[in-house]
N, C-alpha and C positions, 0 to 999 in steps of 0.2 A: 830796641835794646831796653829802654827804661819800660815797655809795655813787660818785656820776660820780668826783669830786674823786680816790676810790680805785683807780676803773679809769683815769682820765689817769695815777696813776702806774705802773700794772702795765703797760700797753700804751707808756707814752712812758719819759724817761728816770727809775727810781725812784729813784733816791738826791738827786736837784735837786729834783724835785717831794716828797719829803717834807721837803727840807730849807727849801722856799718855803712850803709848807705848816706846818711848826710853827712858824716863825721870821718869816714876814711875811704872814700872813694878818690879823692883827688891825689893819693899816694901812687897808683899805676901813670904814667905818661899818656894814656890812652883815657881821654874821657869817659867813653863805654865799656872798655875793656872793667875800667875801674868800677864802673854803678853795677857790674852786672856780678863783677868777682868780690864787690863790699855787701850787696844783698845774699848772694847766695851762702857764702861765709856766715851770715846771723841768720837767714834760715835756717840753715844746718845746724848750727851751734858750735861751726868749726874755726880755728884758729886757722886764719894761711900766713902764710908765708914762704917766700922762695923768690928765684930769680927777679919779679915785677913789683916784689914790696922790697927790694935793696934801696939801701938810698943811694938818688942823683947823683948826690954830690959829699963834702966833708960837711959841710955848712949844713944842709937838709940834716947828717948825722949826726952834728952838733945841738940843732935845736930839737932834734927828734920826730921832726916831722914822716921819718919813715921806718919800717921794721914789722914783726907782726901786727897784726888786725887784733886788737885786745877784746872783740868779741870770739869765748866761745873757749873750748880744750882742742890740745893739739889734734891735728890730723891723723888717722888712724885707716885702716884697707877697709875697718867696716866704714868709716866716713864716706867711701867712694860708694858704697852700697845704697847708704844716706840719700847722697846725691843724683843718679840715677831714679832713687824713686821720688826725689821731688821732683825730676824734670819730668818723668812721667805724671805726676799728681797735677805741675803746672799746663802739660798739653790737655788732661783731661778735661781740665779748669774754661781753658781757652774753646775745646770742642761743646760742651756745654755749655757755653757763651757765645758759640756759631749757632749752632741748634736753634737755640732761644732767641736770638735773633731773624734765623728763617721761620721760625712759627709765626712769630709775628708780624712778619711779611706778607705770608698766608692769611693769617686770619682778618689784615687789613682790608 
């Protein structure tokens, strides 16, 4: 999860996706769920929010530890366009990093 979570920020934008990543990941219940929906969020440049960033509890909503991901503009149908093409941009990333690895296997 944190290997995708690493390639959404190399391939999309990296200084938002690491800055969602260390600072609003722990708002999801789900440790992974969280690294992987707070990197691609600031890759994107997109705001989430919905059902997994509600807060806990009264207390979480008191101190504000949860609600949208202040990286990024709300969500929009081209955002999902966005998306898609980073996940494709990150698989191409990761096959280029296969590749490069068996040449040099070869060439060993």
């Amino acid at each position: 999860m944190r290997l995708t979570a690493l390639g959404f920020a190399i391939v999309g934008n990296f200084e938002d996706a690491i800055y969602a990543w260390r600072n609003h990941a722990r708002q999801w219940p789900d440790a992974n769920e969280g690294v992987l929906l707070a990197a691609g969020s600031g890759a994107l440049g997109a705001r989430l929010a919905g059902p997994l960033a509600e807060p806990l509890s009264v207390e979480a909503l008191a101190v504000g530890e949860a609600g949208p991901l202040p990286v990024g503009d709300d969500c929009t149908p081209r955002t999902l366009q966005s998306a898609v093409g980073l996940v494709w941009r990150v698989v191409i990333l990761w096959m280029l990093l296969l590749l490069m690895l068996t040449i040099t296997m070869w060439l060993a």
